[in-house]
Structure formats: C-alpha cells, structure tokens
DOLOMI-291524 format. One record per residue: residue number from 1; residue in one letter; x, y, z of N, C-alpha, C, CB in turn. Coordinates in Angstrom, 1 decimal. Each point is the difference from the previous one (the first is absolute). Glycine has a CB too. Example, Ala and Ser with C-alpha at 12.3 -4.5 7.8 and 13.67 -1.06 7.14 Angstrom:
<atoms>
+-----+---+--------+--------+--------+--------+--------+--------+--------+--------+--------+--------+--------+--------+
!   k ! r !    n.x !    n.y !    n.z !   ca.x !   ca.y !   ca.z !    c.x !    c.y !    c.z !   cb.x !   cb.y !   cb.z !
+-----+---+--------+--------+--------+--------+--------+--------+--------+--------+--------+--------+--------+--------+
!   1 ! A !   13.2 !   -5.7 !    7.8 !   -0.9 !    1.2 !    0.0 !    0.9 !    1.2 !    0.0 !   -1.9 !   -1.2 !    1.2 !
!   2 ! S !    1.5 !    2.3 !   -1.9 !    0.9 !    1.1 !    0.0 !   -0.8 !    1.1 !    0.8 !    1.2 !   -0.6 !   -2.2 !
+-----+---+--------+--------+--------+--------+--------+--------+--------+--------+--------+--------+--------+--------+
</atoms>
This chain:
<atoms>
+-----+---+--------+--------+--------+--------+--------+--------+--------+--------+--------+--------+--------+--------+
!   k ! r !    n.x !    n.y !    n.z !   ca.x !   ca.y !   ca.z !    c.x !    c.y !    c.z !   cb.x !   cb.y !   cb.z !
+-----+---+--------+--------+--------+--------+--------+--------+--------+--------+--------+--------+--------+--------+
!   1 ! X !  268.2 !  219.6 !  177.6 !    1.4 !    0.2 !    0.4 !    0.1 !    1.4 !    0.7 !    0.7 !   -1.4 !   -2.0 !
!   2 ! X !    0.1 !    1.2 !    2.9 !   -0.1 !    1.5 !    1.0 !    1.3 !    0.3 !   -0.6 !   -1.3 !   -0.4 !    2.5 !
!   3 ! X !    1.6 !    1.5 !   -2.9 !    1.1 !    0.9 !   -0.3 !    0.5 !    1.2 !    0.6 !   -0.7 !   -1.0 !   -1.7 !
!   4 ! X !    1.7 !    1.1 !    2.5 !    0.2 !    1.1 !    1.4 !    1.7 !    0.3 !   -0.4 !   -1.9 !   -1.2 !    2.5 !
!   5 ! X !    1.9 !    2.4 !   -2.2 !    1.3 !    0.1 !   -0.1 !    0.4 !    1.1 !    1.5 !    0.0 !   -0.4 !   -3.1 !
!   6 ! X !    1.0 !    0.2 !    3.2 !    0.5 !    0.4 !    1.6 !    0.3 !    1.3 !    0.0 !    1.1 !   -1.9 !    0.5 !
!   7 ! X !   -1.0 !    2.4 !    0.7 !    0.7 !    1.8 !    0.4 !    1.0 !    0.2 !   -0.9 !   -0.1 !    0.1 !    2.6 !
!   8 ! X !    1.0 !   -1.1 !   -2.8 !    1.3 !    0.1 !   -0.3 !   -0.1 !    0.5 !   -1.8 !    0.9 !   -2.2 !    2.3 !
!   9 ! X !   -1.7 !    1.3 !   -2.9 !   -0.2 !    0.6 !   -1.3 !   -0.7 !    1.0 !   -0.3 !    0.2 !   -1.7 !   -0.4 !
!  10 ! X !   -0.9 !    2.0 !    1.2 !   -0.9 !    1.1 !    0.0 !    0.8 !    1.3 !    0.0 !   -1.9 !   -1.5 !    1.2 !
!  11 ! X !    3.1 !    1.3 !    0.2 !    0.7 !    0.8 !   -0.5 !    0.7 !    0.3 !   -1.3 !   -0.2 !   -0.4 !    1.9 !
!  12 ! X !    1.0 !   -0.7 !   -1.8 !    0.7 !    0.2 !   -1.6 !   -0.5 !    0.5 !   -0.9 !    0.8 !   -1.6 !    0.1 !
!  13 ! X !   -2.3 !    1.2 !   -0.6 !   -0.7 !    1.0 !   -0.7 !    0.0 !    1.1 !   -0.1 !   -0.8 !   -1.1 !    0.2 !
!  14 ! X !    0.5 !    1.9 !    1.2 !   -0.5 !    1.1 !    0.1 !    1.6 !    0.5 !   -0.2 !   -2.5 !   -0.2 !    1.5 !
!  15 ! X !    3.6 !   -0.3 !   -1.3 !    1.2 !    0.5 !   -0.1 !    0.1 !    0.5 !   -1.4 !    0.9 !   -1.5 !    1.7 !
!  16 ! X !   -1.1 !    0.1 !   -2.4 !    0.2 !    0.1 !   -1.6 !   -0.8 !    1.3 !   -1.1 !    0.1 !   -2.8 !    0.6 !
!  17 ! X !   -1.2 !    3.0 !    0.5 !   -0.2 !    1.1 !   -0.8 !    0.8 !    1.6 !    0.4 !   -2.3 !   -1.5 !   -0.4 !
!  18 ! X !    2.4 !    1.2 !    1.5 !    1.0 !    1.3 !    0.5 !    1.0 !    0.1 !   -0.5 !   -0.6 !    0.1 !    1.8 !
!  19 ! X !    1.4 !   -0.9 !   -2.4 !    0.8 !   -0.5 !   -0.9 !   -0.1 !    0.7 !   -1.4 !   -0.1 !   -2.0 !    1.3 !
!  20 ! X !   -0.6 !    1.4 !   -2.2 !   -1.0 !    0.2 !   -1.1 !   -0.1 !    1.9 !    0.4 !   -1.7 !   -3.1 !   -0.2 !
!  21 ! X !    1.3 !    3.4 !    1.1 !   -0.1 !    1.7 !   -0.1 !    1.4 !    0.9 !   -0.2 !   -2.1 !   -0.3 !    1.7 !
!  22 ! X !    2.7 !   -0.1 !   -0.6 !    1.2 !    0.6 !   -0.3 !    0.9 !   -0.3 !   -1.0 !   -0.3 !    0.3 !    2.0 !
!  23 ! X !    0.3 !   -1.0 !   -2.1 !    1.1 !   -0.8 !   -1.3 !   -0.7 !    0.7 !   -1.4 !    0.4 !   -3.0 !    1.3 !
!  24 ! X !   -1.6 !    3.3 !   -1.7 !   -0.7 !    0.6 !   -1.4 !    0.2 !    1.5 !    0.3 !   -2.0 !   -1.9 !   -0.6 !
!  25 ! X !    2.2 !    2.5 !    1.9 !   -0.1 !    1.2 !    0.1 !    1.4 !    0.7 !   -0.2 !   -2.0 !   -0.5 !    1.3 !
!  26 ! X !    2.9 !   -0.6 !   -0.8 !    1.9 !    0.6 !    0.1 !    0.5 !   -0.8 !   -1.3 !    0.7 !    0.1 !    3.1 !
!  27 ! X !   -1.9 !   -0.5 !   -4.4 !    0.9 !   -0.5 !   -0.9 !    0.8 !   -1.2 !    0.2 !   -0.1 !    2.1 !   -0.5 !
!  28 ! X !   -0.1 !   -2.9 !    1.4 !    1.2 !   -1.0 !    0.2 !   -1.0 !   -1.4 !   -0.6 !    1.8 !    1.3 !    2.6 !
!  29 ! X !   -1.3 !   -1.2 !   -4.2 !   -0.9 !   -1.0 !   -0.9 !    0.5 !   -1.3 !    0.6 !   -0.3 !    1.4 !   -2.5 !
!  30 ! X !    1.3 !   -1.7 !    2.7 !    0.4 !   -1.6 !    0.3 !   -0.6 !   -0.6 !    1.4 !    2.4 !    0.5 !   -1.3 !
!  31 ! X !   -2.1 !    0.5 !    2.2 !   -0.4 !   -0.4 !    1.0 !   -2.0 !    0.5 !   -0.2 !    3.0 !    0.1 !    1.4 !
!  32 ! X !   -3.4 !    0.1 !   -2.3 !   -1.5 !   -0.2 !    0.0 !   -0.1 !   -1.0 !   -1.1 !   -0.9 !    2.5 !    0.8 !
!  33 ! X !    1.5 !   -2.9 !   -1.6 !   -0.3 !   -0.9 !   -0.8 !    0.1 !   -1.5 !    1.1 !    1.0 !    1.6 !   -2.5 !
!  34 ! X !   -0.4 !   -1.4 !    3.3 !    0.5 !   -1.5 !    0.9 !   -1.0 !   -0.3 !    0.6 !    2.3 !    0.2 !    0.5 !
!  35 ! X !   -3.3 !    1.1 !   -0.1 !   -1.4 !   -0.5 !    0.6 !   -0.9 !   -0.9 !   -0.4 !    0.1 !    1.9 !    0.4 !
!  36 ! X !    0.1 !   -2.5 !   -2.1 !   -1.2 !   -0.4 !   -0.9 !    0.7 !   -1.4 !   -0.2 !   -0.9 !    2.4 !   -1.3 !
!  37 ! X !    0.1 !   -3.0 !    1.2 !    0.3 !   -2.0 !   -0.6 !    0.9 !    0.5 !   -1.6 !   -3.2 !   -1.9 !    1.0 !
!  38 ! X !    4.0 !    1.0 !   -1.2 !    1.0 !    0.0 !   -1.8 !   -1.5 !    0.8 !   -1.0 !    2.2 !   -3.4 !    0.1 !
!  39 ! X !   -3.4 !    2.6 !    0.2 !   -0.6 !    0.4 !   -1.2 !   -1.2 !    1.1 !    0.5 !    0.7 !   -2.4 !   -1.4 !
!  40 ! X !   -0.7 !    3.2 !    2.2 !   -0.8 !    1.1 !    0.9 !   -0.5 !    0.9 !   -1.2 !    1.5 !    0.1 !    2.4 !
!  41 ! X !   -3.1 !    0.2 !   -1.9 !   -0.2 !    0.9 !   -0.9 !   -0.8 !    1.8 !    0.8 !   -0.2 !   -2.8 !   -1.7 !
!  42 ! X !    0.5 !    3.4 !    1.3 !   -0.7 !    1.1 !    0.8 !   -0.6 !    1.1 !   -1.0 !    1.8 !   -0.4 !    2.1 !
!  43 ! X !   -3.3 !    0.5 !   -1.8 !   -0.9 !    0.6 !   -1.1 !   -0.5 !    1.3 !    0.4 !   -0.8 !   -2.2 !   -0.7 !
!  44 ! X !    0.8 !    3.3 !    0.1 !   -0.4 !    1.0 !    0.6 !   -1.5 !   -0.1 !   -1.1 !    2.7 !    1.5 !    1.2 !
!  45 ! X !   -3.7 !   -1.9 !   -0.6 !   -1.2 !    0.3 !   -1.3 !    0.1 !    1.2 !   -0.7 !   -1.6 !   -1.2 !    1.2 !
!  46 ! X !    0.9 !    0.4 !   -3.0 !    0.1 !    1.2 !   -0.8 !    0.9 !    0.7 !   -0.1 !   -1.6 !    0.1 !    0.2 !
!  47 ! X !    3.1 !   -0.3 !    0.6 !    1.1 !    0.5 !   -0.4 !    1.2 !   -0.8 !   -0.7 !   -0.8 !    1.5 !    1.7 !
!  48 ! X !    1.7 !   -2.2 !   -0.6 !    0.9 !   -1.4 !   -0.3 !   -0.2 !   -0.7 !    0.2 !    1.0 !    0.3 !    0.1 !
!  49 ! X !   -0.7 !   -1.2 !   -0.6 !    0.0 !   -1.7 !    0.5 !    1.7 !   -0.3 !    0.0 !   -2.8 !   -0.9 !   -1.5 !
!  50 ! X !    3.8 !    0.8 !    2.5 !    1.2 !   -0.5 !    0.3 !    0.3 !   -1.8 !    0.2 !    0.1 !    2.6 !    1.0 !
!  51 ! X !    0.6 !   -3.3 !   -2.0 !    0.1 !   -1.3 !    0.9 !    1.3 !   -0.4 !   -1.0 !   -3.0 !   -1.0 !    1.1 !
!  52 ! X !    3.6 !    0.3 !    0.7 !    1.2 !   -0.3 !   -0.1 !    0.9 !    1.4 !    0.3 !   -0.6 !   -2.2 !   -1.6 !
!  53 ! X !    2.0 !    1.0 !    2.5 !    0.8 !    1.3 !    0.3 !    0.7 !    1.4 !   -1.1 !    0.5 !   -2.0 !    1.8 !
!  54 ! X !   -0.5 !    1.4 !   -2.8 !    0.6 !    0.8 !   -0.8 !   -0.9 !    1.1 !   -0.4 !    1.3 !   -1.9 !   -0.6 !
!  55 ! X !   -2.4 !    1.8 !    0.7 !   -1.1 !    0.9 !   -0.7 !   -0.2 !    1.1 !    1.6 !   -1.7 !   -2.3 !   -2.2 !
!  56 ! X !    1.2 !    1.1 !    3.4 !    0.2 !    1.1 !    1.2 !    1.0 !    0.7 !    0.8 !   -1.3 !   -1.1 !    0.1 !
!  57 ! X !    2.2 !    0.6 !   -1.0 !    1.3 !    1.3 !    0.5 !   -0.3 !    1.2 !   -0.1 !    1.7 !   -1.2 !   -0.6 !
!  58 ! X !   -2.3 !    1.5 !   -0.6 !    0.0 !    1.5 !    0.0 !   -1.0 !    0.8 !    0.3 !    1.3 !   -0.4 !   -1.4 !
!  59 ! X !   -2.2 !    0.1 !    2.2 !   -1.1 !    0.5 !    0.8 !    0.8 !    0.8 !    1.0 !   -1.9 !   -2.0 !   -0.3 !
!  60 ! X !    2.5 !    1.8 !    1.0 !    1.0 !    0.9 !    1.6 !    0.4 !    1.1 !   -1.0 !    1.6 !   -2.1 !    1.9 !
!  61 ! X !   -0.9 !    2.4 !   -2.9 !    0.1 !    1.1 !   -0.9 !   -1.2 !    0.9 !   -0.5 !    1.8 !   -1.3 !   -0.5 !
!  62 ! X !   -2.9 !    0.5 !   -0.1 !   -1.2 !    0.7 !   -0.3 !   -0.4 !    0.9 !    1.0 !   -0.7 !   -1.9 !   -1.3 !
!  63 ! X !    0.6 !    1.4 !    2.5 !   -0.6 !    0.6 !    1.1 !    1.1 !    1.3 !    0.6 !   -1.5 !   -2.5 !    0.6 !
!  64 ! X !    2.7 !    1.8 !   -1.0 !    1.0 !    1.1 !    0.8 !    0.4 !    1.4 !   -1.1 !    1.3 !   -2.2 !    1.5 !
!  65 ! X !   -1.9 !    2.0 !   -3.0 !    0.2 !    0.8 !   -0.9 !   -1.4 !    0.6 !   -0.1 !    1.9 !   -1.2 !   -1.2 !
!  66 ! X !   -3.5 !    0.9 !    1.2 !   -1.0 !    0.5 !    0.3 !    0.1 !    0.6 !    1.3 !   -0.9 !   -1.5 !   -1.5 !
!  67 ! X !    1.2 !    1.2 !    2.5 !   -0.5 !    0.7 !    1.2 !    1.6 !    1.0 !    0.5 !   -2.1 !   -2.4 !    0.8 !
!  68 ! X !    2.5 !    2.5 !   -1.7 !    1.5 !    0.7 !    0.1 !    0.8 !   -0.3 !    1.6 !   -1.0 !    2.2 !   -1.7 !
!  69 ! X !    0.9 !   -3.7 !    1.4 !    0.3 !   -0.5 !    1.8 !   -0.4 !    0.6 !    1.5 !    1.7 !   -0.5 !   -1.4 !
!  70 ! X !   -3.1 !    1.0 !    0.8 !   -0.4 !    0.6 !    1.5 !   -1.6 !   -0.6 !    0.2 !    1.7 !    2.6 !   -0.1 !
!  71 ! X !   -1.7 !   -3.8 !   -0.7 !   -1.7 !   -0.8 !    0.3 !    0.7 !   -0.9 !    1.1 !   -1.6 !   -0.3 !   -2.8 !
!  72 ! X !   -0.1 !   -0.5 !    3.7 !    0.7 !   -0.4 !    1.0 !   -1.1 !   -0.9 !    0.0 !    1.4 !    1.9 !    1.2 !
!  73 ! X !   -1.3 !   -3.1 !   -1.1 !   -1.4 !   -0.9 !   -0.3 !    0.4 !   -0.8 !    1.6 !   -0.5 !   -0.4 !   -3.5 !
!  74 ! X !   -0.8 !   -0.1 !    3.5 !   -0.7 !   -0.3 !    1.7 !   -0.9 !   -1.5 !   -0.4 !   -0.6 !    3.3 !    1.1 !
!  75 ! X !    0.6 !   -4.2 !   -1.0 !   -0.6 !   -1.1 !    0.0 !   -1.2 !    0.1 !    1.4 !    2.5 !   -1.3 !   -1.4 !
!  76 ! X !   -3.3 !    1.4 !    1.6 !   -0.7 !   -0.9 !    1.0 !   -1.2 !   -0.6 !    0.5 !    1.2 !    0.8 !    0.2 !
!  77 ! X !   -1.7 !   -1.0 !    0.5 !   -1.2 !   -0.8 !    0.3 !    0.1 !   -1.4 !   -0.7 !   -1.4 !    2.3 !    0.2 !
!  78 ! X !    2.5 !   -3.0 !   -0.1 !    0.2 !   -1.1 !   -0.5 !   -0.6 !   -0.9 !    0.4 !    1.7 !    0.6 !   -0.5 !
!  79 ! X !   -2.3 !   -1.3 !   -0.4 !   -1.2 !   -1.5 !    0.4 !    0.6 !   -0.8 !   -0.5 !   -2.3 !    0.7 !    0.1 !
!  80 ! X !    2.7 !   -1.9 !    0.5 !    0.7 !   -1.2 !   -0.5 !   -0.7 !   -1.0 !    0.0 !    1.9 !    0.6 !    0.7 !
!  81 ! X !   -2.4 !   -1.4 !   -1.4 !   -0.6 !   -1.2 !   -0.3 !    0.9 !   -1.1 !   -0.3 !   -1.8 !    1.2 !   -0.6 !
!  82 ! X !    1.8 !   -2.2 !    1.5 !    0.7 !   -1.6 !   -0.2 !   -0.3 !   -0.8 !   -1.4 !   -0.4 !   -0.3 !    2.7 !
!  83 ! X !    1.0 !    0.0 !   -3.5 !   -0.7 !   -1.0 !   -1.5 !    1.2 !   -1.2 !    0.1 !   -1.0 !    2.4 !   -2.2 !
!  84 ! X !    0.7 !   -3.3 !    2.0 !    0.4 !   -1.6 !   -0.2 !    1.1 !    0.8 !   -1.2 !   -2.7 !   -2.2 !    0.4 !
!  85 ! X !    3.3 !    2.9 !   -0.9 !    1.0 !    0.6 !   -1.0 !    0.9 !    0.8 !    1.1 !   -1.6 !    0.2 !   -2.3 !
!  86 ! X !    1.1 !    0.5 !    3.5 !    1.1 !    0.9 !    0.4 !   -1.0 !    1.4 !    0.9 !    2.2 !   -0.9 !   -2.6 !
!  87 ! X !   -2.8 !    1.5 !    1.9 !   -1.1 !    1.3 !    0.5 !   -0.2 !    1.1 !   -1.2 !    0.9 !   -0.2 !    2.5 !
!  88 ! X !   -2.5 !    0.6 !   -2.0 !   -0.4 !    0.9 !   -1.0 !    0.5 !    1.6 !    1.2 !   -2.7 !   -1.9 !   -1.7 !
!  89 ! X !    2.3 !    2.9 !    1.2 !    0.3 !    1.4 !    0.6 !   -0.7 !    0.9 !   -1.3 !    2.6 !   -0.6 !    1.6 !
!  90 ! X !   -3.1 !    1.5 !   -0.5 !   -0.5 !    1.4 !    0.2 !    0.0 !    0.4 !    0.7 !   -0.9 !   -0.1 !   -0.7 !
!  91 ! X !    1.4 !    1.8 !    0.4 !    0.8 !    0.8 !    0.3 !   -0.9 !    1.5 !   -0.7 !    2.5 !   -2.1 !    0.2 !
!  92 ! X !   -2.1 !    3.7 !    0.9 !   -0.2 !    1.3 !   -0.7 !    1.5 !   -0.2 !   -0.4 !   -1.9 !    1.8 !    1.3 !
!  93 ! X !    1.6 !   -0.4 !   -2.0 !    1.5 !   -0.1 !   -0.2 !   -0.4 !    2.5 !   -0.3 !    1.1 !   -4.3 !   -1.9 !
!  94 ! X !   -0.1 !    4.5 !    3.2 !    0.2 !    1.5 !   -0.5 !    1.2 !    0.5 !   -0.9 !   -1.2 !    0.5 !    2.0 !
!  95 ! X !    1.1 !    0.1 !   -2.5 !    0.8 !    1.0 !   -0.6 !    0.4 !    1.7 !    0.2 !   -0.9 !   -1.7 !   -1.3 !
!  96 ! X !    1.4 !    1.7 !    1.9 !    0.4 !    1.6 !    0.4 !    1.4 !    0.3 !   -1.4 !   -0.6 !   -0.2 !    3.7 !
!  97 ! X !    0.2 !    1.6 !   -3.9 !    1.1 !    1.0 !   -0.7 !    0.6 !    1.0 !    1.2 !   -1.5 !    0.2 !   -2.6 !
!  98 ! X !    2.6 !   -0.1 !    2.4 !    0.6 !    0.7 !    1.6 !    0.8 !    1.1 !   -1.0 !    0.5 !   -2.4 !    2.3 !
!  99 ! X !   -0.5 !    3.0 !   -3.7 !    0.4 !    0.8 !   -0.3 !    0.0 !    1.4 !    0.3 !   -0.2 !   -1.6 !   -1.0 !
! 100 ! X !   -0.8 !    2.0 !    1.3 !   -0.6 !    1.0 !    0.7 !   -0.3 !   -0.5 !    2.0 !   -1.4 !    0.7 !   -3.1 !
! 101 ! X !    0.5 !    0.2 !    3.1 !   -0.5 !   -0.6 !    1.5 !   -0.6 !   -1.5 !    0.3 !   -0.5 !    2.5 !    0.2 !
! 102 ! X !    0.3 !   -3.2 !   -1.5 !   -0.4 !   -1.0 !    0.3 !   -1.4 !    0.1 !   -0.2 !    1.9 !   -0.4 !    1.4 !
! 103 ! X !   -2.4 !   -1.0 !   -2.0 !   -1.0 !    0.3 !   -0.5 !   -0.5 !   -1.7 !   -0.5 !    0.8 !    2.9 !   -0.7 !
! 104 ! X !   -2.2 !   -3.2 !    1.0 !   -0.2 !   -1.5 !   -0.2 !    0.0 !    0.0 !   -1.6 !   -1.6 !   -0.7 !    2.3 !
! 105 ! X !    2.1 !   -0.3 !   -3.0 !    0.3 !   -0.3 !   -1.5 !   -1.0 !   -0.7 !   -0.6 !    2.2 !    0.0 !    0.4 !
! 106 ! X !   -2.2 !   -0.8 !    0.6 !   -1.1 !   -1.5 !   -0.8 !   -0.1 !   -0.7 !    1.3 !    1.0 !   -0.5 !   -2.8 !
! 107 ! X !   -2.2 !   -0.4 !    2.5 !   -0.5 !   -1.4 !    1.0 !   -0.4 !   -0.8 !   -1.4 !   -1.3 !    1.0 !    2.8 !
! 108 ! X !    2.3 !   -2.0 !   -2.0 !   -0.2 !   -1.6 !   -0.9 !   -0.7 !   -0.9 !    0.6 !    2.0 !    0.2 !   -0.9 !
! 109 ! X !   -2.6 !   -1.3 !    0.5 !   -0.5 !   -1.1 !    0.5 !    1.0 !   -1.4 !   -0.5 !   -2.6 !    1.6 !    0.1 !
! 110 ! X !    3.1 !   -1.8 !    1.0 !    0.8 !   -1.4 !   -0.4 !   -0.3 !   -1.0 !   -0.6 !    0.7 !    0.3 !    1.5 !
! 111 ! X !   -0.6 !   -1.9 !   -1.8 !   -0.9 !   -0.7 !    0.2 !    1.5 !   -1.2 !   -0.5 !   -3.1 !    1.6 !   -0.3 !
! 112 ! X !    3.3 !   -2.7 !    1.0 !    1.2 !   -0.9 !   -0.8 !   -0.2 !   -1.0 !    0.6 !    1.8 !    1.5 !   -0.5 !
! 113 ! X !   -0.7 !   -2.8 !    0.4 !    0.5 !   -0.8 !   -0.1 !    1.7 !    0.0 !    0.4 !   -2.2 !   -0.4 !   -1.5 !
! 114 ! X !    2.0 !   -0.6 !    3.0 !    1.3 !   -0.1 !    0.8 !    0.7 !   -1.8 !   -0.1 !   -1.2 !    2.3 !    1.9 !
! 115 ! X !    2.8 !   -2.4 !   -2.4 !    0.1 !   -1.5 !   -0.6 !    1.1 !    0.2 !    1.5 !   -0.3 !   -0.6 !   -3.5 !
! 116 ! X !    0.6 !   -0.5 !    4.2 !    1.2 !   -0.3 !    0.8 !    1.3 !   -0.5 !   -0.9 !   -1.7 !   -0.6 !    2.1 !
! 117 ! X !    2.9 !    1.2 !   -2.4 !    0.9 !   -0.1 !   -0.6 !    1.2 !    0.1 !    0.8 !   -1.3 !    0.7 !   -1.8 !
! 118 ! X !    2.0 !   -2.1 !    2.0 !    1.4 !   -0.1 !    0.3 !   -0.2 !    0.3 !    2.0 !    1.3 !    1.1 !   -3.0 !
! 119 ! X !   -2.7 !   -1.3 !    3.0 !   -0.5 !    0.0 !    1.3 !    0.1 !    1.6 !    0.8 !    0.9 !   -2.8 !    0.1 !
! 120 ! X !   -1.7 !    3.7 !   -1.5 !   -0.4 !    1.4 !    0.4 !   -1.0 !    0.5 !   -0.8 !    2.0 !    0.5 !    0.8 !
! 121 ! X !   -3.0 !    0.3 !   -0.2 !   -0.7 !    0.6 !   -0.9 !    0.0 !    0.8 !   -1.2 !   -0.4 !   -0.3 !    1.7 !
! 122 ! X !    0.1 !    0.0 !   -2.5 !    0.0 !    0.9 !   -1.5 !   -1.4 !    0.2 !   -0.6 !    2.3 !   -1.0 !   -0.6 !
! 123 ! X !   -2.0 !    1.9 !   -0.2 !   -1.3 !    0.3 !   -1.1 !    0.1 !   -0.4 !   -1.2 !   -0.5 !    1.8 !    1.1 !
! 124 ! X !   -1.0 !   -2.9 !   -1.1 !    0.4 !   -0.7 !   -1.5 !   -1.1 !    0.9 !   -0.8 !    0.8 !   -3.0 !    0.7 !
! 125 ! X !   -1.7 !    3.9 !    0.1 !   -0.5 !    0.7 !   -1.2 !   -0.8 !    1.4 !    0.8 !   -0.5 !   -2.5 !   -1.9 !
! 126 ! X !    0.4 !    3.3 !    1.2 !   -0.8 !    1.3 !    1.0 !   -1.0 !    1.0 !   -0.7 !    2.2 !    0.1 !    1.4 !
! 127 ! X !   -2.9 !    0.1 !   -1.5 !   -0.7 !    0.7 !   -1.0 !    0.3 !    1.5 !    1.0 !   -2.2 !   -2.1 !   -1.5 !
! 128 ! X !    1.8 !    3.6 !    0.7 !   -0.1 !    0.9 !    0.8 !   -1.1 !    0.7 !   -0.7 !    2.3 !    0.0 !    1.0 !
! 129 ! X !   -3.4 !    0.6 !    0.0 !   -1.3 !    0.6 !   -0.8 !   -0.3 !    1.3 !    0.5 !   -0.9 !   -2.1 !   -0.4 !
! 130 ! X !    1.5 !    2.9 !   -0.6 !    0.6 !    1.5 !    0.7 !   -2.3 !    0.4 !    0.0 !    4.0 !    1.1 !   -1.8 !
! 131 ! X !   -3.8 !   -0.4 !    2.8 !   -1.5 !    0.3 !    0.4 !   -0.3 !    1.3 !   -0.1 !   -0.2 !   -1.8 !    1.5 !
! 132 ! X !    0.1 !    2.6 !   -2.5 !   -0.3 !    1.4 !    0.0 !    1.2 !    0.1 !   -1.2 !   -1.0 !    0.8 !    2.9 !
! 133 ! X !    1.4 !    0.6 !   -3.3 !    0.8 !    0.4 !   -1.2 !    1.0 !   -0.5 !    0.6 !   -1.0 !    2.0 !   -1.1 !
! 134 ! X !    2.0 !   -2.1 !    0.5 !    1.9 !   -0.7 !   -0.1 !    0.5 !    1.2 !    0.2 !    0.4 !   -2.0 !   -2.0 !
! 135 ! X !    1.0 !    1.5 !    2.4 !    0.5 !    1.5 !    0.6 !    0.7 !    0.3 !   -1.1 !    0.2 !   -0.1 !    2.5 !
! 136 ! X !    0.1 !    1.7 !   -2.3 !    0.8 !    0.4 !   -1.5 !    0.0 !    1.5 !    0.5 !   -0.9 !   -1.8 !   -2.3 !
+-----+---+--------+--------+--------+--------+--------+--------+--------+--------+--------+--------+--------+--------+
</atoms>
C-alpha cells in the first residue's frame, strides 16, 4: 500500500505546529487544546503525562507561569511520515527565555501521532524528550 499525502497537508501540519507554539506561549489554553483529537495526549518524559482536554488545558498556564511569559518555543525540522491512521512526526523543538537578553532554554525531541478530525489535522499523541537539563 502506497501512502502519500499532498503539499496541501503537509502544509496544514507544519501550520499546526506553528499553531501549537504560539498558542502555549501566549497562554491561549483553548485554542491549544483544539489542536489535539477529544482524547490527545501530550508527554513530556519523566515529567507529565496530559490526556484529554481537560487535563491539557492547563499546560498554556504552566509554561506562561514558569517562563513568566517570556519563553518562546520553535518547533522544527519537521519529518512527516504517511500511516494507514493519518501520520507519524518528528520534530526539534527550541526553547528560548527572552527574560533577560535571551538565552536558549531547552531542545526537545518531538516524536507523535497525527489523526484527521472533522477534516483537519490534530494531535492524537506527542511525546516530548527534553535533551540536556529542563529549563528552570
């Protein structure tokens, strides 16, 4: 079975995560919870495990109360793989602190699961694998 998906999703994707950045960074939980399938789960290893909207609402706060709203996260080098379910993805993922002059925080390593819902991309699951010490 050949499995291909077009420009067109490819964009969306890459949208969705530009999405996914700004939306955790300005706190706007609803519109980052809307990114995820009803039952979405998003893992930061050895730290959280979030699933379902009600539990991932409050991640856009975590980050906007830890990083005193001046963290700035960067998704990229996205690799999208086609699956008979919808697509796999990997992804860096940076972290800058802009409290000061700015300063790299953390590099994450993505790794998830993409469902087509209501005929758009969403995240039905995302692990994150902070690579070096967590910021703090």
């Amino acid at each position: 079975m050949n499995i291909a998906l077009n420009t067109g999703d490819r964009l969306e994707i890459t949208e969705l995560f530009a999405r996914y950045c700004h939306h955790v960074d300005h706190a706007e939980a609803d519109a980052w919870v809307a990114l995820f399938t009803p039952d979405g789960v998003f893992d930061i290893e050895g730290v959280m495990r979030l699933q379902g909207a009600a539990q991932l609402r409050g991640m856009p706060g975590v980050v906007a109360e830890q990083g005193k709203g001046k963290w700035r996260h960067q998704i990229t080098s996205i690799m999208i793989t086609p699956t008979s379910a919808g697509a796999d993805v990997r992804a860096y993922g940076l972290l800058t602190d802009w409290t000061g002059a700015g300063r790299l925080a953390g590099f994450t390593e993505y790794q998830g699961r993409l469902q087509r819902v209501d005929g758009a991309w969403r995240i039905a699951a995302l692990t994150a694998r902070m690579v070096g010490a967590p910021p703090g």
